[in-house]
C-alpha positions as CSV (number, residue, x, y, z in Angstrom):
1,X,-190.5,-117.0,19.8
2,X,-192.7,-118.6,17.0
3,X,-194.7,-121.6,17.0
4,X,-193.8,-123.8,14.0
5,X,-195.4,-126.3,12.6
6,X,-193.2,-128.8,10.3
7,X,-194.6,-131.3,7.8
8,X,-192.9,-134.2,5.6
9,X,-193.6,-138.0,4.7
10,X,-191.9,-140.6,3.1
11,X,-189.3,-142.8,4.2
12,X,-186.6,-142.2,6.8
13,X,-184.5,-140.1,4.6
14,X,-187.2,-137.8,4.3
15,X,-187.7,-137.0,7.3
16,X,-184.0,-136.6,8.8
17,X,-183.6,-132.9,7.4
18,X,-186.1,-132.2,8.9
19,X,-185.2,-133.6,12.4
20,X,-182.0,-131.7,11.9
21,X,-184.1,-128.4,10.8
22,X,-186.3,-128.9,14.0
23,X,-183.0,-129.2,16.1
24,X,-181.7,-126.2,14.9
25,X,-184.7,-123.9,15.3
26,X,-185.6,-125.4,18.9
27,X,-182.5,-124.5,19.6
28,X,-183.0,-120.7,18.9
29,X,-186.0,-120.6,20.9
30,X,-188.9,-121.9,18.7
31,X,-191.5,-123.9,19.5
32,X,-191.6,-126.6,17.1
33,X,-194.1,-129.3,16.3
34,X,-194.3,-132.1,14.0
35,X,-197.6,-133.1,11.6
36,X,-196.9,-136.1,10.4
37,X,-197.9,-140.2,9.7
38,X,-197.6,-142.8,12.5
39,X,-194.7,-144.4,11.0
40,X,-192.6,-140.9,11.7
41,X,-193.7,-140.7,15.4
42,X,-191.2,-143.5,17.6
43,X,-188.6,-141.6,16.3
44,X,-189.9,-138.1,16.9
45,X,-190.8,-139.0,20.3
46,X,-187.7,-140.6,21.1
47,X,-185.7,-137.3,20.3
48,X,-188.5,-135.3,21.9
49,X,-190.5,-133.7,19.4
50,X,-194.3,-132.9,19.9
51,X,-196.0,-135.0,17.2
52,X,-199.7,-134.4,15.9
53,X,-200.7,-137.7,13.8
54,X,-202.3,-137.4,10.2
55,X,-204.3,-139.8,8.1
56,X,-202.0,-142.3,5.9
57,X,-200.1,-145.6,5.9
58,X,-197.5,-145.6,2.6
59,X,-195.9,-148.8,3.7
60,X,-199.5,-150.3,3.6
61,X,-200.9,-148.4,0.8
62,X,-197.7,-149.2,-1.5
63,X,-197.4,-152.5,-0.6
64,X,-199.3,-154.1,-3.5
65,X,-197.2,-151.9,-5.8
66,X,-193.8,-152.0,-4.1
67,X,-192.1,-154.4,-7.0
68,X,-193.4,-152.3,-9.8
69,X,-192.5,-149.1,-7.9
70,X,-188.5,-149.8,-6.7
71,X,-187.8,-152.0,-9.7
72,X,-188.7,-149.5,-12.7
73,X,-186.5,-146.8,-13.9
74,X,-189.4,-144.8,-15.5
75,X,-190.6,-142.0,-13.1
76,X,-194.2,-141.3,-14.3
77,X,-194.9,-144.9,-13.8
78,X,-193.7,-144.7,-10.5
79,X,-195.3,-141.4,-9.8
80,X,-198.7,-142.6,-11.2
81,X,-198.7,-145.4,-8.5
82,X,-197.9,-143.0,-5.5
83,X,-200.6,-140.8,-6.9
84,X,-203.4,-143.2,-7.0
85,X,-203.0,-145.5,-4.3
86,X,-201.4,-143.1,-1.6
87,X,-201.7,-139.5,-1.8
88,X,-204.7,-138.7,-3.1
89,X,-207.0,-141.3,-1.2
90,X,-206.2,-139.3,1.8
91,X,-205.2,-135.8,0.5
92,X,-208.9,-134.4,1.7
93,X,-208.1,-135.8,5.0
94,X,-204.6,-134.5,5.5
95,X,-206.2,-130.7,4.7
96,X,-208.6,-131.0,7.8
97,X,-206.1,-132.6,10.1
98,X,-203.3,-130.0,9.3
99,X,-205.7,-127.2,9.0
100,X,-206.8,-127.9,12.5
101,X,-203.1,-128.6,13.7
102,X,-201.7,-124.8,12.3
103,X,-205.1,-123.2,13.9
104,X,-202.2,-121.4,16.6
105,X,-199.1,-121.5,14.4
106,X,-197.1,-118.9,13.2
107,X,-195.1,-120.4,10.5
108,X,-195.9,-123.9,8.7
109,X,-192.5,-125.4,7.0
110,X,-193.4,-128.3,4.5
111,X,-191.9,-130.7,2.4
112,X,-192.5,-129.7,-1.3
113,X,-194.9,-132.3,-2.2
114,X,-197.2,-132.3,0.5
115,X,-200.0,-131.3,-1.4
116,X,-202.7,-130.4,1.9
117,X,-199.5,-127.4,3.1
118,X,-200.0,-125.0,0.1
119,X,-204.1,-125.8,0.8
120,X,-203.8,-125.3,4.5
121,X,-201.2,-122.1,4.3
122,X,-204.4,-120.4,2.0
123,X,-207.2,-121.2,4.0
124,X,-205.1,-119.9,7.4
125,X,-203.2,-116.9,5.4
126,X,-200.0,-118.4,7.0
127,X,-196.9,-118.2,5.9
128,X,-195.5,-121.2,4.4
129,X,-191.8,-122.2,3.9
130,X,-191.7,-125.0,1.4
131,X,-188.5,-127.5,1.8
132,X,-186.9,-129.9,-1.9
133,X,-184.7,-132.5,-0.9
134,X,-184.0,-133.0,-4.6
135,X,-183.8,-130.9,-8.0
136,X,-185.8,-133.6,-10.1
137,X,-188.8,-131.3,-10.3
138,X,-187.1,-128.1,-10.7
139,X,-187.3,-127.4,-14.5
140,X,-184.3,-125.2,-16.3
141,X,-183.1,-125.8,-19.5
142,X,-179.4,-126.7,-18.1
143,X,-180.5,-129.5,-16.4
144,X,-181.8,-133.1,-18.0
145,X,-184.9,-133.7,-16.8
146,X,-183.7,-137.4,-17.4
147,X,-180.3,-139.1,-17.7
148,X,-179.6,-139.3,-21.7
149,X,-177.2,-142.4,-23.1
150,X,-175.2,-139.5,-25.4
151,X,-173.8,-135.9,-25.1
152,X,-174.8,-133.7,-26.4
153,X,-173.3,-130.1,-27.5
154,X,-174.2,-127.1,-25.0
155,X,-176.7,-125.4,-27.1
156,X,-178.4,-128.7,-28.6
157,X,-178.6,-129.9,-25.1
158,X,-180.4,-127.1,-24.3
159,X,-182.7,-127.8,-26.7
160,X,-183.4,-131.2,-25.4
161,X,-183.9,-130.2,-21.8
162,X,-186.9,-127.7,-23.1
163,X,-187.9,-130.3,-24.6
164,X,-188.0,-132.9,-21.8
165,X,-189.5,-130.5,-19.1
166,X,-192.1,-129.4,-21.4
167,X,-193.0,-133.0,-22.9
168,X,-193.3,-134.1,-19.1
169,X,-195.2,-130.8,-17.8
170,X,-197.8,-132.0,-20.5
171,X,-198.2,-135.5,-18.8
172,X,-197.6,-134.3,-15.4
173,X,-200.4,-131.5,-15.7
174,X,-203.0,-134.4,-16.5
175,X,-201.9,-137.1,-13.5
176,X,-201.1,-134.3,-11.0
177,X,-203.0,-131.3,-11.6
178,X,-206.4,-132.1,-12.3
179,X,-206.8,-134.2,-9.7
180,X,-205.6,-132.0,-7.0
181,X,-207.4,-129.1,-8.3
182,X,-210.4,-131.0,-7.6
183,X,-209.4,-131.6,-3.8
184,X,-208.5,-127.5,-3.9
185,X,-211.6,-126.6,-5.0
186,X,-213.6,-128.4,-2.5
187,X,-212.0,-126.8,-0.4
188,X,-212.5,-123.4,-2.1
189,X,-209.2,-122.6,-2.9
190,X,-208.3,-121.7,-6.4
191,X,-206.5,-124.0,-8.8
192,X,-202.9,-124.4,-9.2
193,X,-200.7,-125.5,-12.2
194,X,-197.7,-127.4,-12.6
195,X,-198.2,-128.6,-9.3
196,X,-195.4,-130.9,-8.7
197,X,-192.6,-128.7,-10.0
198,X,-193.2,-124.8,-8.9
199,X,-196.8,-124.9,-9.0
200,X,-197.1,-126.0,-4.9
201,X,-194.1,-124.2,-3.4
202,X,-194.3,-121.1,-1.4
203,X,-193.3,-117.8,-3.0
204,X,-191.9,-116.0,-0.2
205,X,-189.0,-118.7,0.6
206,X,-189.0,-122.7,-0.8
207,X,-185.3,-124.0,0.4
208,X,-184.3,-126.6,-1.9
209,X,-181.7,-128.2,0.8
210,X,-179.2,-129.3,-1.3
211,X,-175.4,-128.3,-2.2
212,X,-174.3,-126.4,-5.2
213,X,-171.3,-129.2,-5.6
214,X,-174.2,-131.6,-6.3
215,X,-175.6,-129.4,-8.7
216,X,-175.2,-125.8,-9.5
217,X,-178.3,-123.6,-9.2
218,X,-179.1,-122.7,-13.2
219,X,-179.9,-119.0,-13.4
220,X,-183.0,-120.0,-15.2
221,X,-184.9,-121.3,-11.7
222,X,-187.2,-118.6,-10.3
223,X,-185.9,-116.0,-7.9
224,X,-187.7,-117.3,-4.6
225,X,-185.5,-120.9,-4.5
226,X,-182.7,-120.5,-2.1
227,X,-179.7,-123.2,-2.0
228,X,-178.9,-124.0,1.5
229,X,-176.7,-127.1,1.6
230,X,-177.9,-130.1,2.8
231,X,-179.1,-130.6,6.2
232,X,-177.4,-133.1,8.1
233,X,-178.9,-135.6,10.7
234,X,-178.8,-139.6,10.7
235,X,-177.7,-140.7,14.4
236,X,-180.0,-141.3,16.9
237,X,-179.1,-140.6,20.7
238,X,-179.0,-144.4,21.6
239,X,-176.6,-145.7,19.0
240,X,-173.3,-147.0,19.9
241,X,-170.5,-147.7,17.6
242,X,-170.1,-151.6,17.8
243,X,-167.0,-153.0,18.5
244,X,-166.7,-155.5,15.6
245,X,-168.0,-152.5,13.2
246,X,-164.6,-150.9,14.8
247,X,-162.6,-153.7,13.9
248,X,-163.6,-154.6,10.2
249,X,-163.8,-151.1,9.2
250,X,-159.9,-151.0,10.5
251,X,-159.0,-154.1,9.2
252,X,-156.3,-154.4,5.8
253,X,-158.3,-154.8,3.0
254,X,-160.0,-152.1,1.8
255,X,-164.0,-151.8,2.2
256,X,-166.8,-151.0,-0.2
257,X,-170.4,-149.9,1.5
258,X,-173.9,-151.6,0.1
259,X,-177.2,-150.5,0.8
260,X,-180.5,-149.3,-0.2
261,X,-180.6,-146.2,2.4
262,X,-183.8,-146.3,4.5
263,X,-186.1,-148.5,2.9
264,X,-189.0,-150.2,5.2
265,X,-189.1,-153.7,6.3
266,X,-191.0,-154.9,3.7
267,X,-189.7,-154.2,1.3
268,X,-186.0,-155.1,1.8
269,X,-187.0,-158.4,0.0
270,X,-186.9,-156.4,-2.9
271,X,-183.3,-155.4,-2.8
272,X,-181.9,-159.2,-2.1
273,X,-180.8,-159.3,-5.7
274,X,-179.3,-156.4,-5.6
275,X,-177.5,-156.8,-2.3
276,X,-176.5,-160.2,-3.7
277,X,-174.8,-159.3,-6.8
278,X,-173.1,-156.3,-4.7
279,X,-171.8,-158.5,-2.1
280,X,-170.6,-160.8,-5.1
281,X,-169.1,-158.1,-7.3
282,X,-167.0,-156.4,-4.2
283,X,-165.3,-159.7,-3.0
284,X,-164.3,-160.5,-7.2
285,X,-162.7,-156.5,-6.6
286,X,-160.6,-157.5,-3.4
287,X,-162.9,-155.4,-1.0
288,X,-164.6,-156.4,1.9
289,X,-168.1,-155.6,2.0
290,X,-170.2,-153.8,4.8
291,X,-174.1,-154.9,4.2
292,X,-176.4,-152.2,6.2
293,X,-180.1,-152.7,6.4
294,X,-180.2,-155.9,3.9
295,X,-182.9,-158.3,3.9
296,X,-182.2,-160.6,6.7
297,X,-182.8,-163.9,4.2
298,X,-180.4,-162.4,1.7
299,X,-177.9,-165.4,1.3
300,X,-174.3,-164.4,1.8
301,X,-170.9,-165.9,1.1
302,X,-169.3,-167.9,3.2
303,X,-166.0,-165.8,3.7
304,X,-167.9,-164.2,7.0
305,X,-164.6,-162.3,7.9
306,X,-165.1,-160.7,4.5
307,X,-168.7,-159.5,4.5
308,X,-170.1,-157.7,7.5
309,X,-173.8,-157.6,7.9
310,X,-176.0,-154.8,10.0
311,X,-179.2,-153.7,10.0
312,X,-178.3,-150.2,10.9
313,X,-175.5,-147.9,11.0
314,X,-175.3,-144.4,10.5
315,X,-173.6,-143.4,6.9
316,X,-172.1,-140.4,8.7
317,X,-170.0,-143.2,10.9
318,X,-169.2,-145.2,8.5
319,X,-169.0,-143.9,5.1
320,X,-165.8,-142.2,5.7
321,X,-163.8,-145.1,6.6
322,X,-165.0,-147.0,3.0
323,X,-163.7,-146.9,-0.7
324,X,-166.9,-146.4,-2.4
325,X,-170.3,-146.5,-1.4
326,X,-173.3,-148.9,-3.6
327,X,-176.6,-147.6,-3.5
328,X,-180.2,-146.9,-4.3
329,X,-179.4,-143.1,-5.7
330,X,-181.4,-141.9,-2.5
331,X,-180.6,-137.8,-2.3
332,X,-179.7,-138.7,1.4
333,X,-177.5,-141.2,0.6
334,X,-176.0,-139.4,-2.1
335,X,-175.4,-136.4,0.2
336,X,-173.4,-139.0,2.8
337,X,-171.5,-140.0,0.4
338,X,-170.0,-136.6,-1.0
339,X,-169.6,-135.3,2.3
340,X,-167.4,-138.3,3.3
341,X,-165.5,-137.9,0.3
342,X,-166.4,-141.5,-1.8
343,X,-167.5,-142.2,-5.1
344,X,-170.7,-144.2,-6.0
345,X,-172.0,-147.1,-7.8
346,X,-175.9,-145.8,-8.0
347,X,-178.3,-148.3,-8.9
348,X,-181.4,-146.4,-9.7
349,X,-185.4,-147.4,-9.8
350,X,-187.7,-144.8,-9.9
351,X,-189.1,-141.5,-8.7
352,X,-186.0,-139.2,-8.5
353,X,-183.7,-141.7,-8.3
354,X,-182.1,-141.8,-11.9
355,X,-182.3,-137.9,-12.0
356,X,-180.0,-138.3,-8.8
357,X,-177.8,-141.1,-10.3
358,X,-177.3,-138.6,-13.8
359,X,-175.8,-135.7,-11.3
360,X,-173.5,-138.0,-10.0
361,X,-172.3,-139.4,-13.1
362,X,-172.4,-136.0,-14.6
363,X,-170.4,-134.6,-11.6
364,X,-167.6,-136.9,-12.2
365,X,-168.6,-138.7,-8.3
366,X,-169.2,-142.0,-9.4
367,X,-171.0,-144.3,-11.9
368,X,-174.3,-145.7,-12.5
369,X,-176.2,-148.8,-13.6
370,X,-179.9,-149.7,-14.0
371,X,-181.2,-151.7,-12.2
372,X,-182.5,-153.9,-14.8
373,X,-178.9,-154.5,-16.5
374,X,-177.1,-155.0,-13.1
375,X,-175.0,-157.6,-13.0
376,X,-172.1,-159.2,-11.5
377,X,-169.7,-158.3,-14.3
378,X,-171.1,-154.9,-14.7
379,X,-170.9,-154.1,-10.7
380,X,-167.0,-155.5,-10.5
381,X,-166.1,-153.5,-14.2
382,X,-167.6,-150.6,-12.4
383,X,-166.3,-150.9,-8.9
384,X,-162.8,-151.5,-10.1
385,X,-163.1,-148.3,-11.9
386,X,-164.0,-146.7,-9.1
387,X,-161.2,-148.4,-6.7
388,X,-158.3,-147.9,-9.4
389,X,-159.2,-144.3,-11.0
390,X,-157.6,-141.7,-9.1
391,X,-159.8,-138.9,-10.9
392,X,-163.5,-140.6,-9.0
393,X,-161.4,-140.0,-5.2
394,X,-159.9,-136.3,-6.6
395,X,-163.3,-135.1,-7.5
396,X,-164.9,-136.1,-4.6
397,X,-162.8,-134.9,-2.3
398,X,-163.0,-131.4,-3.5
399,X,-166.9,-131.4,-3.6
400,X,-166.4,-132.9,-0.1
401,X,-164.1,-129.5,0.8
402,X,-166.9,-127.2,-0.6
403,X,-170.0,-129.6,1.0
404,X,-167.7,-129.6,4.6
405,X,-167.5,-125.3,4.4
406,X,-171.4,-125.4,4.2
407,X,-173.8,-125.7,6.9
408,X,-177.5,-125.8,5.3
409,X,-179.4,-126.1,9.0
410,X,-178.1,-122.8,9.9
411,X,-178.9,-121.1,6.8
412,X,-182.3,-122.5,6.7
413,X,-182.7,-121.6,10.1
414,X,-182.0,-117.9,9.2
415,X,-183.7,-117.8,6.4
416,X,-187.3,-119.1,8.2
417,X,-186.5,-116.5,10.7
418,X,-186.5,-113.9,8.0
419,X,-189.6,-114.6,6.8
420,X,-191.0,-114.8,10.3
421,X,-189.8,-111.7,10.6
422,X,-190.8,-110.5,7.7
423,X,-194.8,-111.5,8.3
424,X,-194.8,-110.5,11.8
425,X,-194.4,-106.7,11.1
């Protein structure tokens, strides 16, 4: 059996496909091993998983920038900061540490924009799997590269997607490229273009694990991009259904979900506005609201038997049992929330987030607001839309059907074996 290496950073939500991924293919024999930042290692090692540390803090690098970077709906700006102040000061590191980590591996899967993989795979000549969690940087014409106020006819819309991708491959090939070209060619590897879209991924086999009923694969993407369906995993071993989650989640009234998926500690403070005017919005609908992973200062109403506050629940428990779900327009999240068969409220910031938020809205699965015009009245107008429509529940319960007939580990898993397969003769 092979020895994989698997690579990924972010937040939570980045790395719990890849905990379900490394499941999967331990459990057909492989040896797997993760390469990852200190903040991904209690969890790792709590589930069992060989981790190899590499250089980086996000949390601390960010945290200067967190305000400007959850609280903007433009992309670039938010890319810019991530760029400058988190992966590149410690991009030449990562290349060592990984380089050194692959040295006896057979296969290294990666996260697409983990810039050292495609640097390490060249120097080693290994094969490299590259893994998107979410379209945003996959450019076709059918697809908005961002969410437009007006719609527009088929072939004029066209038009304007072109438009988009190639407007932002222009700015993205001066913030992005150059600068990791440099780090590539100290390293003596030769330059790359378009680096955050197809420019890093790996041309035998990048996965981009995500279902067709969130968004069709456009027939313009290149061959070598295989939908799997989104990979599944958000509950640890230890966690226990509590009793009085039992009991409000059974209770009359019906309840509406609010969170901002998996951000850090620090930066919940952040979201207390946001959870505020949720809270507000779903008790003025009739709902009861369930509040997971909320800043703990946030102030809540005092109807306690209305509002249910935790720090952590997994949305595969508890989404099913609610009426609608409010959140950050995390992939993850989104994912949850189809499979369990609820519409959304999104409430965007930046990076992917309102490319995620357009999908839904464009998939008929829910609504969206930015985050600079959220309000009370908007959230309530919305969420009785959502509570009161039939059509929101009937559309996502037939992309829940299609996501429920999928299983995107598995066919991940056979497709990395394929490849292994395929370099190994």
């Amino acid at each position: 059996m092979a020895r994989i290496v698997v690579t990924t950073f972010g937040s939570t939500g980045d790395l719990n496909p890849f905990i379900a991924l490394g499941f999967a293919l331990r459990a057909r024999g492989h040896d797997v091993i993760f390469a990852v930042e200190a903040n991904f290692e209690p969890q790792l090692n709590l589930l069992g998983f060989p981790v190899r540390l590499l250089t980086g803090d996000q949390e601390k690098a960010l945290a200067p920038f967190r305000h400007r970077i959850f609280n903007t709906a433009q992309s670039l700006t938010s890319l810019q900061l991530l760029l400058d102040h988190y992966i590149l000061p410690t991009l030449p590191e990562k290349v060592v540490e990984l380089r050194e980590i692959c040295q006896q591996a057979d296969l290294l899967i990666s996260v697409a924009p983990q810039f050292a993989a495609s640097i390490v795979a060249e120097l080693l000549h290994l094969p490299l799997v590259s893994v998107i969690l979410t379209p945003s940087t996959l450019p076709s014409a059918r697809v908005a590269a961002q969410p437009l106020p007006i719609h527009s006819p088929p072939s004029l819309q066209r038009l304007s997607n072109r438009f988009s991708w190639f407007v932002g491959g222009l700015f993205l090939r001066q913030i992005v490229d150059k600068p990791i070209n440099r780090v590539r060619r100290a390293f003596d590897v030769p330059p790359r273009s378009n680096l955050l879209w197809t420019g890093n991924l790996s041309q035998p086999l990048t996965a981009l694990a995500v279902s067709s009923a969130f968004l069709p694969g456009p027939d313009d993407w290149p061959e070598y991009i295989k939908m799997t369906g989104f990979c599944f995993w958000d509950r640890p071993e230890n966690w226990q259904f509590p009793e009085i989650l039992k009991a409000f989640l059974h209770a009359d009234k019906p309840v509406v979900a609010v969170t901002a998926g998996s951000v850090a500690p620090e930066e919940r403070a952040l979201f207390a506005a946001y959870y505020q005017i949720s809270i507000d919005s779903i008790l003025a609908c009739g709902a009861r609201a369930l509040v997971i992973n909320a800043p703990t200062n946030t102030l809540f109403p005092e109807r306690r038997e209305e509002v249910l506050h935790l720090p952590f629940a997994p949305f595969s428990e508890v989404f099913p049992a609610c009426a609608a779900v409010i959140h950050h327009g995390g992939i993850g999240t989104i994912a949850q929330c189809l499979r369990a068969g609820i519409p959304s409220l999104v409430v965007p910031g930046g990076v992917d987030q309102p490319f995620n938020a357009a999908q839904v809205v464009q998939r008929k699965a829910g609504l969206w607001i930015p985050r600079k015009h959220y309000t009370t009245k908007r959230a309530e107008h919305a969420l009785k839309a959502h509570l009161s429509t039939p059509d929101y529940g009937k559309r996502t319960r037939e992309m829940q059907a299609q996501i429920l007939q999928e299983d995107g580990v598995a066919t991940l898993c056979t497709a990395v074996e394929q490849i292994l397969s395929h370099f190994s003769t």
